[in-house]
C-alpha positions in Angstrom: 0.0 0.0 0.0 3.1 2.2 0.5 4.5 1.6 -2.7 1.4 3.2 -4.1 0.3 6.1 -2.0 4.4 7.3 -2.3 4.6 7.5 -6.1 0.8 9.0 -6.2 1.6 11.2 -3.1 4.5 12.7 -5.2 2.5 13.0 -8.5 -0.1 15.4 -7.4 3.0 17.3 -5.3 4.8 17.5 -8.9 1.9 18.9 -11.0 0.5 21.4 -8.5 4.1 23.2 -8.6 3.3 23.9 -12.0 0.3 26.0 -11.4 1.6 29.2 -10.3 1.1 32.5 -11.0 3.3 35.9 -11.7 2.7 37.5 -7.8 5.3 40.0 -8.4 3.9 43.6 -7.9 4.2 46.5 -10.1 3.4 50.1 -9.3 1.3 51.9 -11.6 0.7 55.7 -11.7 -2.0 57.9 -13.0 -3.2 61.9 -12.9 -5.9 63.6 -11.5 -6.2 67.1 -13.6 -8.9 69.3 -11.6 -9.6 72.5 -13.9 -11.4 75.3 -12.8 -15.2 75.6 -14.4 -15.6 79.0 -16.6 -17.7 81.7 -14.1 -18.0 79.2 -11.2 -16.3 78.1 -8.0 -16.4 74.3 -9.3 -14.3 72.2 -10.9 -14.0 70.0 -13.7 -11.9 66.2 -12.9 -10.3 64.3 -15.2 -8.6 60.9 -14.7 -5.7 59.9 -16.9 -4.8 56.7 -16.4 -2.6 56.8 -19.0 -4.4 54.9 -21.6 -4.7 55.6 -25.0 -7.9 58.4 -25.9 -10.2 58.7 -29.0 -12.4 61.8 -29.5 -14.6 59.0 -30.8 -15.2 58.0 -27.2 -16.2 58.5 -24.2 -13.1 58.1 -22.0 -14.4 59.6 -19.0 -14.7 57.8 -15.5 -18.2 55.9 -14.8 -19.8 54.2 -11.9 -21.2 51.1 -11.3 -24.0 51.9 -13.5 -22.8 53.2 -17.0 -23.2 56.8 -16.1 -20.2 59.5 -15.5 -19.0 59.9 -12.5 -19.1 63.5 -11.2 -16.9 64.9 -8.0 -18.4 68.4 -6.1 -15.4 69.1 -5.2 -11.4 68.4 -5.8 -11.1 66.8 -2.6 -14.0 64.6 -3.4 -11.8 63.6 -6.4 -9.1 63.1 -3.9 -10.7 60.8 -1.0 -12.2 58.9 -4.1 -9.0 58.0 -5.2 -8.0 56.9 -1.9 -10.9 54.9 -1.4 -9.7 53.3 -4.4 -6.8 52.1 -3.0 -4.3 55.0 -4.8 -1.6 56.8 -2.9 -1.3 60.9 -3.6 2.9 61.2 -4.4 2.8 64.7 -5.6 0.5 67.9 -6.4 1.2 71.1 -8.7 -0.4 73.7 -10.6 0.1 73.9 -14.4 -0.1 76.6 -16.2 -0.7 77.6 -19.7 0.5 81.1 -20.5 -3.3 82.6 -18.9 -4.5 83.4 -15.6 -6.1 80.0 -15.4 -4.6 76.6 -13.7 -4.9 73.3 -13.6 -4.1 71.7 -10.4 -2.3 68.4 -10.9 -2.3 65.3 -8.2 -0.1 62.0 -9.1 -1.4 58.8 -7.9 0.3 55.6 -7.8 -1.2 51.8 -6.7 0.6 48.5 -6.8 -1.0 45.8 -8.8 -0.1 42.1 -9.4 1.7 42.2 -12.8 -1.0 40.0 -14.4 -3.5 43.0 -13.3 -1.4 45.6 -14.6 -1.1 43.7 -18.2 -4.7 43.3 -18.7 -5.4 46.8 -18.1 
């Protein structure tokens, strides 16, 4: 009965090494752009992820249900992003030549590299 159990044993040991996964973890980064709404005190978010855009589509950020996500305020973009698991590394304000600026806050979140590839 040993002689069997040993050799069987050591079969199912040898095939469930093969079964692992990539568990190595990756930081990635993305950009929350928070620019001031013409004649208003609120502010428009964006999200850049860094994926590729289309002006054929709608690349902004959704809920659960389909529809766009709206902030009321930057710091609402800001604990969101927490919430989410993202860590705030640095804030600035951009510029364009104008009076106006963009605020800038740089996010980053580690990921399993599997996740980060199918993204």
């Amino acid at each position: 009965m040993k002689k069997i159990l040993f050799p069987l044993f050591l079969l199912l040991f040898c095939i469930s090494g093969f079964a692992q996964t990539d568990s190595s973890a990756v930081e990635q980064y993305c950009t929350v752009i928070a620019t001031p709404r013409l004649l208003s005190s609120r502010v428009t978010i964006d999200i850049d992820y860094g994926e590729r855009r289309s002006m054929w589509k709608d690349n902004r950020l959704k809920d659960e249900d389909g529809r766009v996500k709206k902030f009321n305020t930057v710091v609402d973009a800001l604990n969101y992003m927490g919430n989410e698991g993202w860590q705030l590394v640095n804030a600035f304000p951009y510029t364009n030549g104008g009076n106006t600026y963009t605020y800038h806050y740089i996010f980053k979140k580690k990921f399993l590299k599997s996740e980060a590839e199918e993204e």
